[in-house]
N, C-alpha and C positions, 0 to 999 in steps of 0.2 A: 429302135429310136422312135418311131412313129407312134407304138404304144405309149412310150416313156411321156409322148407330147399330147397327146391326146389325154393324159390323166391329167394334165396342166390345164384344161378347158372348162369352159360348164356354159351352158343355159343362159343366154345374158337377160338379165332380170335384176332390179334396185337390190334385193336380198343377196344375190349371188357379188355383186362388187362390195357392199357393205362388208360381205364376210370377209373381203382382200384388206379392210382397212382396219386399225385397230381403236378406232372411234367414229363416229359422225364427225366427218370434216368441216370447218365453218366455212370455206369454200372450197366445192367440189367440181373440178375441169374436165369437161372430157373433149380431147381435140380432135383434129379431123386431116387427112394429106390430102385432101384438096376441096377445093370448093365448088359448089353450086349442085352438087350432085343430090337429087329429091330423097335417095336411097340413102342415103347417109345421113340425112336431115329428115326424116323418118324415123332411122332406127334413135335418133338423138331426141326426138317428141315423146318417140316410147319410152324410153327410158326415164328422160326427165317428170313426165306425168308419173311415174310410177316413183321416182323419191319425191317428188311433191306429196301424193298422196300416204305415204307411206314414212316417209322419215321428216316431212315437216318442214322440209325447205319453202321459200315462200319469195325468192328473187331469182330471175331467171334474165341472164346477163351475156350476151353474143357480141360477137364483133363487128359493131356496127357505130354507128357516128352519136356519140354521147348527146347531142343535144338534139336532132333529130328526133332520136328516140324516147324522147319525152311525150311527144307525139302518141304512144303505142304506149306507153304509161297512163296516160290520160283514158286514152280508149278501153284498154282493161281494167284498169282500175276504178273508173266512174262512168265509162260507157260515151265518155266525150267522142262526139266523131260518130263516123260511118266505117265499116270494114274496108271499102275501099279508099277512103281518103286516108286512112292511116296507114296501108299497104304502099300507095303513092308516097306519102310526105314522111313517114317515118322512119325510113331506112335508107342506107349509104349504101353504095357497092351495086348495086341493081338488086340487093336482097329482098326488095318489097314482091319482085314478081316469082320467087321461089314460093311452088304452091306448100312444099312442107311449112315453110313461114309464114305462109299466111294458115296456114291449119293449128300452127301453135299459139297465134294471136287471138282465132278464134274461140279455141279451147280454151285459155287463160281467162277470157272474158267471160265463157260460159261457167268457170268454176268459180268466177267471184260470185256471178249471179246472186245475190239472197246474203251473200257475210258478211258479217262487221265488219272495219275497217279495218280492224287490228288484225284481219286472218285472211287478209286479200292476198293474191299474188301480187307483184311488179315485175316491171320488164322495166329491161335497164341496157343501154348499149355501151358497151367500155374500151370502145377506140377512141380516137378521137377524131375531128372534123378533118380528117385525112384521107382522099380521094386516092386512087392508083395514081393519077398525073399532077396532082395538085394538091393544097392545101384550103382550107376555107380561110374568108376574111375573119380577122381578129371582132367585127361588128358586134354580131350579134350577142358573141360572149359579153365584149366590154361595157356596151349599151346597156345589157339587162342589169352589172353589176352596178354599172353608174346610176341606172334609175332607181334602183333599190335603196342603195344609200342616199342619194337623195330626199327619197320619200320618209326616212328613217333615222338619218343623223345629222349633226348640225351643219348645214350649210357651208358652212366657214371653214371646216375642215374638208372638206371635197377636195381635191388637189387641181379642178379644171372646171370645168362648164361641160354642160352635155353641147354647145355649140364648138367648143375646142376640141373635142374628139372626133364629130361628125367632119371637123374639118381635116384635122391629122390623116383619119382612116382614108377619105377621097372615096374615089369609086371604087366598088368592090372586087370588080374584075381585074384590076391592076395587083391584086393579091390572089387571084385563081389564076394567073395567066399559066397554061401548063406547059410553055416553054421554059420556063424556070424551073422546073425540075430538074431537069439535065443540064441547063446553062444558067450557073448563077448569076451573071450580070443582067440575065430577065427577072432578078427578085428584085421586089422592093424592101427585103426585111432587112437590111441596114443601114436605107433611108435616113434622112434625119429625122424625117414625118416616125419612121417604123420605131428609129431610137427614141424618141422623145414620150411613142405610147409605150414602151417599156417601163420606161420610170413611171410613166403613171400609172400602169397597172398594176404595178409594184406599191405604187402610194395608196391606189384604192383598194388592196388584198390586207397591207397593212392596219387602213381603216376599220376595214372588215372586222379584222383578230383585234384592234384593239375596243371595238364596241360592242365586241360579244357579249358581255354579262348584260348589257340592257337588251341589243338586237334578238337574243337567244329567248324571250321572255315577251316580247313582240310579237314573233314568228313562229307560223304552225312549225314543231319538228320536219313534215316535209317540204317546206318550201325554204328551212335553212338549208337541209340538203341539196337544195336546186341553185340556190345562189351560190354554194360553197362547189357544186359544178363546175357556173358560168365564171367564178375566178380562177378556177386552177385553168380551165381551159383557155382563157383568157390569156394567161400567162405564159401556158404551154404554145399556144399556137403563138402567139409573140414571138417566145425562143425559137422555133421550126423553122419560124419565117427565118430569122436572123439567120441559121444556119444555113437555109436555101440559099442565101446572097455570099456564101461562105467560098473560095475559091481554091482552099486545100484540098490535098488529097485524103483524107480524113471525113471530107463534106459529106457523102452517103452513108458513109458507117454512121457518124456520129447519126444522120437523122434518120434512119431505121431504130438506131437505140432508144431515140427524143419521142419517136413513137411508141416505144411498147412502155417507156419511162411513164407516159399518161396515160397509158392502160392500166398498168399498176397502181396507179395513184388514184384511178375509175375504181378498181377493184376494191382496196383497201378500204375505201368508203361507205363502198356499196355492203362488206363484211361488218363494219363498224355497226349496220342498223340490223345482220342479221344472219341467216345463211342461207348461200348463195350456189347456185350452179351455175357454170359459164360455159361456154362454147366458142372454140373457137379454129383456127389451123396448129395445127401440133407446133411447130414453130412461134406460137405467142406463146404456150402454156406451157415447156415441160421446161427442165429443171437446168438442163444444160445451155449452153452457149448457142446459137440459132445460127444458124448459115443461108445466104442466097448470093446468086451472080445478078448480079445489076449493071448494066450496061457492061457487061463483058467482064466486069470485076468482079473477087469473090468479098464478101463483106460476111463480118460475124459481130454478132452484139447479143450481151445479157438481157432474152425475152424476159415478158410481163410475169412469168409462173419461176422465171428463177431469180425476179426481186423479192414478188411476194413470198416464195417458202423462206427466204431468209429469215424473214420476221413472221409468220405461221408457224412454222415449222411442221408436227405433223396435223395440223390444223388446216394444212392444205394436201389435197391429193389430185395427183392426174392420173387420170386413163386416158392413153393414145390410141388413137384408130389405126389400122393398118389393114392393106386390101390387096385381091390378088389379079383383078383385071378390070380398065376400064376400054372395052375392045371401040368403043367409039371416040377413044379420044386416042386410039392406038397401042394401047398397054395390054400387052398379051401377059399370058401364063408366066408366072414368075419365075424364073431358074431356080431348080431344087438346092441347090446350096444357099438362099436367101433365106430369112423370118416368115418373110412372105410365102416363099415356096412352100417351107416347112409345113409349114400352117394348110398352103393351099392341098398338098396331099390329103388330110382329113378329110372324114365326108360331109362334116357340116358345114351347109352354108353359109353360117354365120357363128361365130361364140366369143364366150368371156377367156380372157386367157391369164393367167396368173402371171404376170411377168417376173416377179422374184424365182418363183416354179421352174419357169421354162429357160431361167436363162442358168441354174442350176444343173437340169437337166444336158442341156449343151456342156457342161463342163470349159476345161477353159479355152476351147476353141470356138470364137464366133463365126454366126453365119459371114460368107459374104456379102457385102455391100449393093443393095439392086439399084441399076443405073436408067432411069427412065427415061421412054422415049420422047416422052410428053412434058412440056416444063410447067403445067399445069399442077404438073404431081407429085409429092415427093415422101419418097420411100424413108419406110423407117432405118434410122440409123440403128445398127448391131449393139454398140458400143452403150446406147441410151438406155437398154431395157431395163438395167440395174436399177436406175433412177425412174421408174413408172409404176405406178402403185397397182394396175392393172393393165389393160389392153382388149381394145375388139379387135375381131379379125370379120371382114365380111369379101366371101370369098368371091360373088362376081358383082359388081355394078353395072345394071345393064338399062339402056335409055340414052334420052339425049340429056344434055345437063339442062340444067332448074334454070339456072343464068349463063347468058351469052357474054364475052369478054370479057372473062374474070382473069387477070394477068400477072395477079401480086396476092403473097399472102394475107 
């Protein structure tokens, strides 16, 4: 058997996964069970430099807070900023202080160095302003989009005043309070204030779409794409809010879903200008149904990578990471009847794995299920491998993590 699995590996290298696919992907995922680890955002630099260089990809897209990371757009792509002030201000999550992160913002800037415009990298973050405890205020999306049009189309059609919204929205921390997470009567999103910028950000989205033939001829192609951002996002965190204030039992499923809904909708856009590599926890990207316990409950919702393949189809691919110990965060040696196990017998420390390969190999008994100690972590499901276009395996993760208090995928 060990033989049998072993001939299912290879070399992980940009050529060795292209071979698992039967085309260049227009967006290519590779996820990860858990986060903040330098070692696995390492092997995810190396990799990605090498289909950059090599297959042409030229948008590099992580799970981080979509407008944020415009920030780190700017800084690669024209050199706006300082390395450190875009490590600070351009990333959610405490991703700014992950040194692999800051290694791959540096690199991307060094490879624009000297290129046209047309053959730059971009960095794109395709979450949305969604904290672990919180949501962001509606502001900043709705502001940019009200100012835009403003400077752009006829007055008269505006559906409000930039004085009417600055009043509706209030202070912004009444929309981050992160007791509303857990207790919806600490939201404000089904306020009258919150309901009444629904309709208008709905009026000003409509504006949008309906002045495109002129707006579209106005506007560089990328700063349509920044505006057509700050509406969806606008919109989306409007709805989030509304759900947070939601009192059903249904309230966290739906807005786990509401989240990777605007991932998807980040993604689709970001593919519409080109092809893309993303990054993110195996739970946004693969193909099936996603599961976590949140607050003691089990919740499952259709991730980001199983809206998108619906409409990709094989124009999208994932490879999942899967690992065999992280002994600082408690996760020992995996029981040999796991994927993880399986794997972990071989003697390489890290490789490609053919997931169609290996899970043929198994015949039709799957491994068992590995149950982790750590909720940091989560093991790959048996059941999934059918549906993964590839797989790494990296057998020991050893260090402290990149980022401290990382609690949610």
């Amino acid at each position: 058997m060990a033989t049998d699995i072993q001939d299912t590996t290879y070399a992980i290298d940009a050529a060795a996964v292209m071979r698992l696919l039967p085309s260049r992907p227009r967006l290519l995922a590779l996820g990860e069970p858990t986060h903040g680890e330098d070692a696995l955002l390492d092997l995810r630099n190396e990799l990605f430099q090498q289909l950059v260089e090599q297959e042409g990809y030229r948008t590099i897209a992580i799970e981080s807070d979509c407008l944020m990371s415009l920030v780190v757009d700017d800084y690669v792509a024209l050199g706006t900023g300082s390395l450190d002030e875009v490590m600070e201000h351009g990333f959610s999550h405490g991703w700014g202080a992950c040194a692999a992160n800051r290694e791959l913002v540096r690199w991307m800037r060094a490879y624009n160095d000297g290129r046209p415009a047309y053959d730059r990298l971009r960095f794109a973050g395709f979450d949305g302003p969604l904290e672990i405890t919180n949501a962001a205020s509606p502001r900043q999306a709705l502001t940019t989009l009200h100012g835009y049009l403003s400077a752009q189309a006829d007055p008269d059609l505006l559906p409000c005043t930039r004085e009417t919204l600055d009043h509706l929205l209030g202070a912004d921390d009444r929309w981050t309070n992160p007791a509303a997470m857990m207790d919806p009567t600490q939201s404000v999103g089904q306020s009258i204030d919150a309901v009444q910028l629904r309709l208008l950000a709905d009026d000003l989205v409509a504006l949008l779409d309906a002045q495109k033939p002129y707006l579209v001829k106005v506007t560089s192609r990328g700063d349509w794409g920044r505006i057509q951002l700050h509406a969806r996002t606008a919109t989306g965190l409007l709805r989030y809010h509304h759900w947070m204030a939601d009192s059903s039992s249904a309230r966290l499923t739906r807005l786990v879903g509401l989240r990777d809904q605007m991932m998807a909708q980040n993604l689709f856009a970001l593919v519409a200008a080109g092809p893309v590599l993303a990054h993110a926890h195996n739970s946004h990207l693969q193909r099936e149904k996603s599961s976590i316990r949140m607050g003691g409950d089990p919740l499952e919702w259709w991730s980001a990578g199983a809206l998108v393949s619906t409409r990709l189809g094989e124009e999208y691919a994932f490879v999942a990471t899967a690992l065999g110990t992280i002994h600082h965060q408690g996760v020992g040696t995996p029981p040999p009847d796991t994927v993880e196990g399986l794997l972990y017998a071989l003697p390489e420390d890290r490789c490609l794995v053919d997931a169609q390969r290996f899970a043929s190999t198994l015949g039709d008994s799957l491994p068992a299920p590995r149950i982790s100690p750590w909720f940091g972590y989560a093991p790959l499901d048996p059941a999934h491998l059918t549906n993964s276009d590839g797989m790494l395996f990296v057998k020991d993760v050893r260090g402290a993590s990149a980022v401290k208090d990382v609690t949610g995928h």
